[in-house]
PAZAPA-4460 file (N, C-alpha, C; in steps of 0.05 Angstrom, whole numbers, plus 32768, in hexadecimal, padded with zeros to 4 digits):
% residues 221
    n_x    n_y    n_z   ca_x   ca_y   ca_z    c_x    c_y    c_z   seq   type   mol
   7EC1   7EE5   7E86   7ED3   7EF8   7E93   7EC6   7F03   7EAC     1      X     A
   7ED0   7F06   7EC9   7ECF   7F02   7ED7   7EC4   7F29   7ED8     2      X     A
   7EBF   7F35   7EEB   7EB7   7F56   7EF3   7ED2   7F67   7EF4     3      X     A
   7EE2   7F54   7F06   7EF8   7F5E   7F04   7F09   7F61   7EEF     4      X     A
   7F0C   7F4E   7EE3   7F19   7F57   7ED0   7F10   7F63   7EB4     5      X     A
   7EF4   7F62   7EB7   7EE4   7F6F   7EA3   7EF4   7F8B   7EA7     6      X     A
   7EEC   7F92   7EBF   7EEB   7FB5   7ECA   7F0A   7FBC   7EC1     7      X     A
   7F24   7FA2   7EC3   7F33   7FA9   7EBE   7F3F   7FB6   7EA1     8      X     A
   7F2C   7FA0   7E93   7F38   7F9D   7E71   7F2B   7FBC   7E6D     9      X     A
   7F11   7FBC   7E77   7F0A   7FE0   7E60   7F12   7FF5   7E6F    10      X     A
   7F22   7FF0   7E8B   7F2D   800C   7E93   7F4A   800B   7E84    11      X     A
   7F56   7FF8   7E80   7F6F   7FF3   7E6B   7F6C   8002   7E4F    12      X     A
   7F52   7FF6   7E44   7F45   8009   7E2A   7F44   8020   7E28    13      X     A
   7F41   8032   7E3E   7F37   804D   7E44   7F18   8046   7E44    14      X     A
   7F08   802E   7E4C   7EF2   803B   7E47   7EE4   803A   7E5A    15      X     A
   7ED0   8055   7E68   7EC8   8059   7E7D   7EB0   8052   7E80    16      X     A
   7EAD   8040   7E97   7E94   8036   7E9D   7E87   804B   7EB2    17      X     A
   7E6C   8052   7EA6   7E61   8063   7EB8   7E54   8058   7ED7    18      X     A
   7E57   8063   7EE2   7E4F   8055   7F03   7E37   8073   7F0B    19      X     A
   7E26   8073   7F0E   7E15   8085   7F1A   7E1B   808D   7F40    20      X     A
   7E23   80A6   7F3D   7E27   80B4   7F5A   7E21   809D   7F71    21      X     A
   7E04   809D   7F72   7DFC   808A   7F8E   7E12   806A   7F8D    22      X     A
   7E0E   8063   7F74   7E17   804B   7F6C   7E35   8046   7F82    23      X     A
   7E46   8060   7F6E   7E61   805E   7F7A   7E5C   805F   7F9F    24      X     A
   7E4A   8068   7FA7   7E57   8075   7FC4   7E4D   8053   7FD6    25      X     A
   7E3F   804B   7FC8   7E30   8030   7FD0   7E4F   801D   7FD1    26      X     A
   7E43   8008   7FEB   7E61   7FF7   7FF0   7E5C   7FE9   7FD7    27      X     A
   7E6C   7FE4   7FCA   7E6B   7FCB   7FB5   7E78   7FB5   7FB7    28      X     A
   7E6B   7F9F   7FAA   7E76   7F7D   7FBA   7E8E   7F7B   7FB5    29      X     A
   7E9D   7F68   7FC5   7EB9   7F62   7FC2   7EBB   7F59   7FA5    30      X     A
   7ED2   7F62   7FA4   7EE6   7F4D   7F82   7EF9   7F39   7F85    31      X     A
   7EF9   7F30   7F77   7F11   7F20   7F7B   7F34   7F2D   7F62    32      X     A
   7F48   7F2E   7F7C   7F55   7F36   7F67   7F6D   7F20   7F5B    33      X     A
   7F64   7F06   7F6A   7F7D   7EF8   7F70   7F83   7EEF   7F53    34      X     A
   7F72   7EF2   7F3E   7F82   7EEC   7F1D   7F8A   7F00   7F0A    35      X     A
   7F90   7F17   7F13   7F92   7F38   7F0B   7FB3   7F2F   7F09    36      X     A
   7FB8   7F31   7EE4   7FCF   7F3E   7EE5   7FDE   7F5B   7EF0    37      X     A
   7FF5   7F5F   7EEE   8002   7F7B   7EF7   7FEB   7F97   7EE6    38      X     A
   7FEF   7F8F   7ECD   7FE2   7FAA   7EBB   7FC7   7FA6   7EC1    39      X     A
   7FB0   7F93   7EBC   7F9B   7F8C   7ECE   7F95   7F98   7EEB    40      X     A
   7FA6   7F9D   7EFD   7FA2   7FA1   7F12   7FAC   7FC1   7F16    41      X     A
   7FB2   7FC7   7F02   7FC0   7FE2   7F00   7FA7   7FEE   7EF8    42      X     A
   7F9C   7FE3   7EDC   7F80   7FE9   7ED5   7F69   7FF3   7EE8    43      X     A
   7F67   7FDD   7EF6   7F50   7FD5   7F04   7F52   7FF8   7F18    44      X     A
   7F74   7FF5   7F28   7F6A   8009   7F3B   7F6D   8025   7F2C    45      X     A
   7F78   8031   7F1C   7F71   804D   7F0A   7F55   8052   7EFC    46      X     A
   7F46   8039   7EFB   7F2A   803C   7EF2   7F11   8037   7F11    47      X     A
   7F26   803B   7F26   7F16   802C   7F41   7EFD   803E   7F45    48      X     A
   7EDE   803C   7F4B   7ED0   804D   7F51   7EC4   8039   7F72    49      X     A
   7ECF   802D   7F77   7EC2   8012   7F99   7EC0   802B   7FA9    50      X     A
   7ECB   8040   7FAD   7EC7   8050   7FC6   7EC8   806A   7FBB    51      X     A
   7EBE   8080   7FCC   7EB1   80A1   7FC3   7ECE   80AB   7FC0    52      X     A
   7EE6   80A0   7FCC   7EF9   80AA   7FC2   7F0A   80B2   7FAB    53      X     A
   7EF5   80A0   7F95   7EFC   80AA   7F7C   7EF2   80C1   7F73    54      X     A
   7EDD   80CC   7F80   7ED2   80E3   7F7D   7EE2   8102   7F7E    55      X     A
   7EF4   8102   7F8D   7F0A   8114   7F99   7F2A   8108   7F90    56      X     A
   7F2F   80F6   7F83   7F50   80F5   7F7E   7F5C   8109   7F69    57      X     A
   7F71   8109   7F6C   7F77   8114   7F4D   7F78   80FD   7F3F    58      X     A
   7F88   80E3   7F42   7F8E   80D0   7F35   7F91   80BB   7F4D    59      X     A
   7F97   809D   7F47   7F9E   8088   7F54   7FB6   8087   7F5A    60      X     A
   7FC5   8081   7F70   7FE4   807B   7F78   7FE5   805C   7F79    61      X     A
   7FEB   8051   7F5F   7FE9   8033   7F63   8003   8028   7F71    62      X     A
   801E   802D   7F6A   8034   8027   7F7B   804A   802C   7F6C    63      X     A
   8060   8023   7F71   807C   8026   7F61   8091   8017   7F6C    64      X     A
   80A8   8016   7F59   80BF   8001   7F5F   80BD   7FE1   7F50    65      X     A
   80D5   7FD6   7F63   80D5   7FB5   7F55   80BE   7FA2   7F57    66      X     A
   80B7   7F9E   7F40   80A2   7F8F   7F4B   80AA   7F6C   7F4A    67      X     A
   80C4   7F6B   7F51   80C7   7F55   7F57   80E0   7F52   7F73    68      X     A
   80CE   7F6A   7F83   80E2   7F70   7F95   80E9   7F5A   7FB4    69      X     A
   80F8   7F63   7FBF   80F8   7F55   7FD3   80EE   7F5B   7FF3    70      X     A
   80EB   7F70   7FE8   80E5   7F86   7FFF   80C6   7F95   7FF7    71      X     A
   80B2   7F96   8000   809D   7FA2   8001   8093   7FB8   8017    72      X     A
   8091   7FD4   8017   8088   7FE9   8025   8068   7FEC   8019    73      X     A
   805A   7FF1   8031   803D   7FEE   8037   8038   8012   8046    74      X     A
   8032   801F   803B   802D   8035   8047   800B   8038   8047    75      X     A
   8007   8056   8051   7FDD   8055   805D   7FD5   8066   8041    76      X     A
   7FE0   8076   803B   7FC9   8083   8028   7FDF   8099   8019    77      X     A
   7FCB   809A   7FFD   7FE3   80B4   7FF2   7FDE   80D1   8007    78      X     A
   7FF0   80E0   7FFB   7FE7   80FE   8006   7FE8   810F   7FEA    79      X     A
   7FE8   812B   7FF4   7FE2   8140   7FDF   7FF9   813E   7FCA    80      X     A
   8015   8133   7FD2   8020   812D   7FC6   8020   8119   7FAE    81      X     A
   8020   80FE   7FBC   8014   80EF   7FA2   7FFB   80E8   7F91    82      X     A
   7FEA   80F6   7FA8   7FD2   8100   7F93   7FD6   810A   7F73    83      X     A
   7FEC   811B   7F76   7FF1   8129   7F61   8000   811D   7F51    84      X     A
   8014   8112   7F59   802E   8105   7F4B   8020   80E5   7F3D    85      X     A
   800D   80DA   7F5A   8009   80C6   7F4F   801C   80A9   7F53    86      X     A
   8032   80AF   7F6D   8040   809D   7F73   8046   80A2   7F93    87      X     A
   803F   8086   7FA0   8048   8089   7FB5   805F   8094   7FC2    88      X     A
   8060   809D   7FE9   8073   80B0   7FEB   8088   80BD   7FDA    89      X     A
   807F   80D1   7FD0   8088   80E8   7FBA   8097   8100   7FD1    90      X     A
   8085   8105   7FEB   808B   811A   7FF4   80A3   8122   8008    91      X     A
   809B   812A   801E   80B3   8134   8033   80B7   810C   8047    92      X     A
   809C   810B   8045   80A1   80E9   8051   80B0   80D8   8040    93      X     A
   80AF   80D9   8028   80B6   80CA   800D   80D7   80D1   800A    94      X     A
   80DD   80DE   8015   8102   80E8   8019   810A   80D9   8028    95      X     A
   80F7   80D6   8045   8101   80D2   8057   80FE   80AE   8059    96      X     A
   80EB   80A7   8049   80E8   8086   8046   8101   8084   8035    97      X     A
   8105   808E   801E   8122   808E   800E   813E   8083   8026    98      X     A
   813C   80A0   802C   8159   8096   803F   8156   8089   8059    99      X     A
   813E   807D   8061   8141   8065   8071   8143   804D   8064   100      X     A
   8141   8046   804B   8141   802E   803D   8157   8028   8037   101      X     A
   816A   8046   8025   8183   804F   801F   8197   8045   803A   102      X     A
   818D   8041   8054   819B   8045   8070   81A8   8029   806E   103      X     A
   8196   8015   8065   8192   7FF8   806D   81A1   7FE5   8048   104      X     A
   81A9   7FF9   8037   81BA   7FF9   801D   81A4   7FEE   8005   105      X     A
   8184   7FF6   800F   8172   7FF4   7FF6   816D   8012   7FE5   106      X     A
   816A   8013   7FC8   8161   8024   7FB7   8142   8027   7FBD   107      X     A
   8137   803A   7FB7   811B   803C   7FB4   8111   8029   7F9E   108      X     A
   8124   802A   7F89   8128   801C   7F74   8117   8003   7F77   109      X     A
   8127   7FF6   7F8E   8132   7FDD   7F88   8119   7FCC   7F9D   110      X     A
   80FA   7FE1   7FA6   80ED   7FD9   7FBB   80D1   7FD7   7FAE   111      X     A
   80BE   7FCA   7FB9   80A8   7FDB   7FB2   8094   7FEC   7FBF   112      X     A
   808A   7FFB   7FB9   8076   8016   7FD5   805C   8012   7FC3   113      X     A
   8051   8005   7FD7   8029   800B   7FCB   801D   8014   7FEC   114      X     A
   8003   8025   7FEC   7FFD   802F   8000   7FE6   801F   8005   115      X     A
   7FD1   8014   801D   7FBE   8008   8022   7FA9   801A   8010   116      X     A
   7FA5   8031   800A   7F90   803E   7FFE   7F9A   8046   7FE9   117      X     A
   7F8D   8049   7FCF   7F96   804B   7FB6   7F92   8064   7FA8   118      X     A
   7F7D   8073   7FBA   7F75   8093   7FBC   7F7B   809E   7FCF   119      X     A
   7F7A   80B7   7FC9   7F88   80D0   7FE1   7F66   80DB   7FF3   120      X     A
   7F62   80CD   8010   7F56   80DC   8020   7F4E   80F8   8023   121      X     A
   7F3B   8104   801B   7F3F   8120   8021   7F44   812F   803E   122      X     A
   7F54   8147   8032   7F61   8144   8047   7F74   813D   805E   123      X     A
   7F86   812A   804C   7F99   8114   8053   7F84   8107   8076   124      X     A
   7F75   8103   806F   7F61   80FA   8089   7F6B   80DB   8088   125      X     A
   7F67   80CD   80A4   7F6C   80AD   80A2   7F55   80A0   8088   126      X     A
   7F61   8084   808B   7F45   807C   806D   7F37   806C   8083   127      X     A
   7F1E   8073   807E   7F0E   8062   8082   7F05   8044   807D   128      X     A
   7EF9   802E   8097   7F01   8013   8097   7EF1   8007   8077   129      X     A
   7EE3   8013   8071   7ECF   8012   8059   7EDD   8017   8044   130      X     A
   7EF7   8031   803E   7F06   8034   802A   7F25   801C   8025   131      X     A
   7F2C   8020   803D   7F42   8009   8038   7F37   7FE8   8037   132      X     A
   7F22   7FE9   803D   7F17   7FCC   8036   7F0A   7FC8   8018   133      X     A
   7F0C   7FDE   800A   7F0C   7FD9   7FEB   7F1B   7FD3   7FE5   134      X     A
   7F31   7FEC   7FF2   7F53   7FE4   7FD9   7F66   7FD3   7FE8   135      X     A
   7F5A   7FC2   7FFB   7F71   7FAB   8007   7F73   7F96   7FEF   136      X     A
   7F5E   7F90   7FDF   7F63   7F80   7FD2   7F7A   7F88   7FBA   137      X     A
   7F7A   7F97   7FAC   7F89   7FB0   7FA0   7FA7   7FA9   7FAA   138      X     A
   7FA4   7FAA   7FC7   7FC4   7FAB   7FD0   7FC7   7F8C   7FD5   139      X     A
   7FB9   7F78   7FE0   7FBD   7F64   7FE7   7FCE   7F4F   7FC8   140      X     A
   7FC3   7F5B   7FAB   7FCB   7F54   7F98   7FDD   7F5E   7F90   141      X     A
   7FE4   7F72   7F94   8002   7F7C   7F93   8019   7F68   7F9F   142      X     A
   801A   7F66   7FBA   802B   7F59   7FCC   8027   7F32   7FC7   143      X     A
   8014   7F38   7FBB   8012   7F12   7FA5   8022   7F0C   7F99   144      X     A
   8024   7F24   7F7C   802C   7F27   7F66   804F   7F2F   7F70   145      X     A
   8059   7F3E   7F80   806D   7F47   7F84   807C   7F22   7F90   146      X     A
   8071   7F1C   7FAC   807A   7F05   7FB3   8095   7F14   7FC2   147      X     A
   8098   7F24   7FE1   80AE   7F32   7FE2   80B6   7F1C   7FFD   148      X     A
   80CF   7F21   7FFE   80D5   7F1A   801F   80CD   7F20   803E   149      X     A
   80CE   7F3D   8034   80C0   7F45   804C   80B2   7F58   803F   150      X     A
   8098   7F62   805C   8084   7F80   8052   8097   7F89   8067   151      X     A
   809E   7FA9   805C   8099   7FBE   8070   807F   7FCF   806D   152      X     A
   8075   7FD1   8092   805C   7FD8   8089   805E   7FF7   809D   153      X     A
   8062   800E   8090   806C   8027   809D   804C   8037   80AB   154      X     A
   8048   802D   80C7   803C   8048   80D0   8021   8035   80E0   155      X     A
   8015   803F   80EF   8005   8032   80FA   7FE9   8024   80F0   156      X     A
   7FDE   8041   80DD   7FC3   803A   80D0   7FC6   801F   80B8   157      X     A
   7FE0   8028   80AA   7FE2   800C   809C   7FE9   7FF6   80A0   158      X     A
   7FF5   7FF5   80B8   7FF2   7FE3   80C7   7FDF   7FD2   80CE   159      X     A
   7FC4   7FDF   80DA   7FAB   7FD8   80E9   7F9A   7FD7   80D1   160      X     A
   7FA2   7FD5   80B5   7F90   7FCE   80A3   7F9A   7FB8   8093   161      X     A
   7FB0   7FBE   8092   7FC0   7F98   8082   7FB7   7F83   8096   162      X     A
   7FBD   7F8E   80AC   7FC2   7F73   80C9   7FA9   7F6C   80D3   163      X     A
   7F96   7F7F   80C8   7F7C   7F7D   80D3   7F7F   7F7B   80F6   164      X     A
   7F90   7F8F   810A   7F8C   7F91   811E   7F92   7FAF   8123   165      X     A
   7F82   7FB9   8149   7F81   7FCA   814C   7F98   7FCF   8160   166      X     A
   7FB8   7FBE   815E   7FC9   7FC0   8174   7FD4   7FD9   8171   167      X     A
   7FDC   7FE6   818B   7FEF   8002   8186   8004   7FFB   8177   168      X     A
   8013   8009   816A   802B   8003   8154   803F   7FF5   816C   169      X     A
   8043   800C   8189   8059   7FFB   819C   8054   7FDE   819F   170      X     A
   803D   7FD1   819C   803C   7FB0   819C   803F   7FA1   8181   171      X     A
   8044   7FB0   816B   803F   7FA3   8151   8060   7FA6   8150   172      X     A
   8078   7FBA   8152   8087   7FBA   814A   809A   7F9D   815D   173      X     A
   80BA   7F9E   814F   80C7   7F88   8157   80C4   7F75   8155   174      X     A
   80AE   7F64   8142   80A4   7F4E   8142   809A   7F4F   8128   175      X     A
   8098   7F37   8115   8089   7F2B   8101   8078   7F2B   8104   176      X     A
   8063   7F29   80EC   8043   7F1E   80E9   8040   7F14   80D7   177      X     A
   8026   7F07   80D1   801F   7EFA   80BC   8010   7F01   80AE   178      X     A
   8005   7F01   8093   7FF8   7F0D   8086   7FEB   7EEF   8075   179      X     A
   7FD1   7EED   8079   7FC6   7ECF   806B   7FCF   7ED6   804D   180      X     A
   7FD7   7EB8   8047   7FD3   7EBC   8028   7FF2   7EC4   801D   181      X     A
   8006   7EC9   802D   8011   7EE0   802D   803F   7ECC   8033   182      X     A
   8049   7EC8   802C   8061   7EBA   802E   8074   7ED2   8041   183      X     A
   806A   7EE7   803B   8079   7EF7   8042   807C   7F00   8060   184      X     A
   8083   7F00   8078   807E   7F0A   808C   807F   7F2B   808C   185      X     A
   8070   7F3A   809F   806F   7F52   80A1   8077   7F59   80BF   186      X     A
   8088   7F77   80B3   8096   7F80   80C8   808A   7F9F   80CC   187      X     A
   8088   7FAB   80E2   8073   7FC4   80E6   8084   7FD5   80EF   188      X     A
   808D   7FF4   80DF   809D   8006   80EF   808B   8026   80E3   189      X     A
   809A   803E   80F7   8089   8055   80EE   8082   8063   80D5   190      X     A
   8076   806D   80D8   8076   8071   80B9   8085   808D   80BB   191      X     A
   8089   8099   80A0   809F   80A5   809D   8099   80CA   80A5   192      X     A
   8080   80C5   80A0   806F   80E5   80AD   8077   80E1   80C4   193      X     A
   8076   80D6   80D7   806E   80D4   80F2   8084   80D4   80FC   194      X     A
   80A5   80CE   80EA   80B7   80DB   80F6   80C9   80F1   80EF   195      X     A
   80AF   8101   80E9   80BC   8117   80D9   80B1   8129   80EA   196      X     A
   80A0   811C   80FD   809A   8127   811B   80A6   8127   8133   197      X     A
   80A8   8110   812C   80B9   80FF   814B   80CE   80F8   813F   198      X     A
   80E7   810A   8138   80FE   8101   8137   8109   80EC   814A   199      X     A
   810A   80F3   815D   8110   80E3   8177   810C   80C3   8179   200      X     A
   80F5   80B9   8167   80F2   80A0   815C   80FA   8090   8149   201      X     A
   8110   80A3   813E   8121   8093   8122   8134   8080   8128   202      X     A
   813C   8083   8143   8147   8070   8153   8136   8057   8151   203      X     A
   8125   8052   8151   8112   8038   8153   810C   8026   813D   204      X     A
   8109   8045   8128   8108   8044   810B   8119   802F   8108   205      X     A
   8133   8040   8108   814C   8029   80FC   8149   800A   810B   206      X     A
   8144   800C   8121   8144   7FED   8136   8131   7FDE   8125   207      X     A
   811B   7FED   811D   80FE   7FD8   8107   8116   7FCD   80EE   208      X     A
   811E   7FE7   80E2   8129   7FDF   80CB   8142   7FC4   80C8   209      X     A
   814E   7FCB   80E1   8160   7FBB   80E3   8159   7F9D   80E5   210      X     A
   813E   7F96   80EF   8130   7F7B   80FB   8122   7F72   80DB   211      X     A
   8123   7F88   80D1   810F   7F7A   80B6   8121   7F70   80A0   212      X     A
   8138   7F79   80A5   814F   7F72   8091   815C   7F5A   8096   213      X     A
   815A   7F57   80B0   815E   7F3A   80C0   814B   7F28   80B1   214      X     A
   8130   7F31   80B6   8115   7F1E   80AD   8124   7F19   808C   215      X     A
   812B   7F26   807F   8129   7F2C   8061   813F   7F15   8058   216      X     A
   8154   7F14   806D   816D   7F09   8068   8168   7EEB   806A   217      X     A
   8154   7EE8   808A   814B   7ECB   8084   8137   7EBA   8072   218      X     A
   8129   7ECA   8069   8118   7ECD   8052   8124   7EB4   8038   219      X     A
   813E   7EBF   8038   814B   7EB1   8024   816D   7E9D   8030   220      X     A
   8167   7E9A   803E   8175   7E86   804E   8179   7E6A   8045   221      X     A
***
């Protein structure tokens, strides 16, 4: 049995493997998650100690929805909200991802939402290139296992960590990408905080949304 899924089966058990302070804050080697069932991989990240951010969560925000959806949302990190709840956008953004999805005639239901980081930043601070490079694997097995038509990938930072680039969002939007490994093309629009700032940009919002439903439609053509 492989580390990974060692780590998975006895966080499944309840049983806690002790990691010593320095241990955890130390980078630890990559895993492989690419043979992690769903509950396995659920395991793995509620028992996660790869980054100091387990040190400060309340709990893990592993994801929610269809997991045999067609549609996949990629958000950057929980906040104080799903820290607590424990499920991605829960909050005043999490309304507002609702009824843009609702806009385009999808349920929340009927989608799936995992965030690039699997713990809550303190501070709702950006994650660091060291933190989301633990839990990409985390998410990269998610969007395996799901197999969706399209990603929506809401907001810039999660963007520049799936895509592994540092383009301003204005060059990433209106256009596809590719994600190795990956059947699904990805489509890049704001994230849902950011227009809860910039109203003024929901206009653009909808123009992303509208281009990814296109993507989604040819998807299955």
């Amino acid at each position: 049995m492989d580390a990974a899924r060692r780590e998975a089966v006895l966080a499944a058990l309840g049983v806690e493997r002790y990691v010593p302070r320095a241990a955890r804050r130390a980078a630890p080697a990559p895993f492989a998650t690419g043979a992690l069932s769903w509950d396995e991989l659920s395991a793995a990240v509620s028992g996660c100690t790869r980054c100091a951010l387990c040190e400060t969560r309340t709990q893990t925000v592993f994801g929610t929805g269809d997991r045999a959806a067609r549609w996949f949302v990629v958000g950057e990190a929980p906040g104080a909200d799903e820290d607590r709840a424990g499920e991605p956008f829960v909050g005043r953004a999490g309304q507002l991802l609702n009824a843009m999805l609702r806009a385009i005639g999808l349920a929340r239901e009927s989608v799936y939402i995992a965030n690039v980081l699997k713990c809550r930043p303190p501070g709702n601070r950006d994650p660091r290139p060291d933190e989301a490079g633990e839990c990409l694997g985390y998410l990269r097995r998610q969007l395996a296992l799901v197999e969706p038509d399209v990603v929506l990938c809401v907001g810039r930072i999660a963007a520049h960590n799936l895509l592994g680039t540092d383009q301003a969002l204005s060059r990433l939007r209106g256009r596809t990408h590719e994600l190795a490994g990956l059947r699904a093309p990805v489509v890049v629009t704001y994230h849902p905080a950011y227009l809860l700032r910039t109203p003024a940009d929901k206009r653009k919002a909808w123009e992303d949304l509208q281009f990814a439903s296109e993507v989604a439609r040819g998807a299955r053509a």
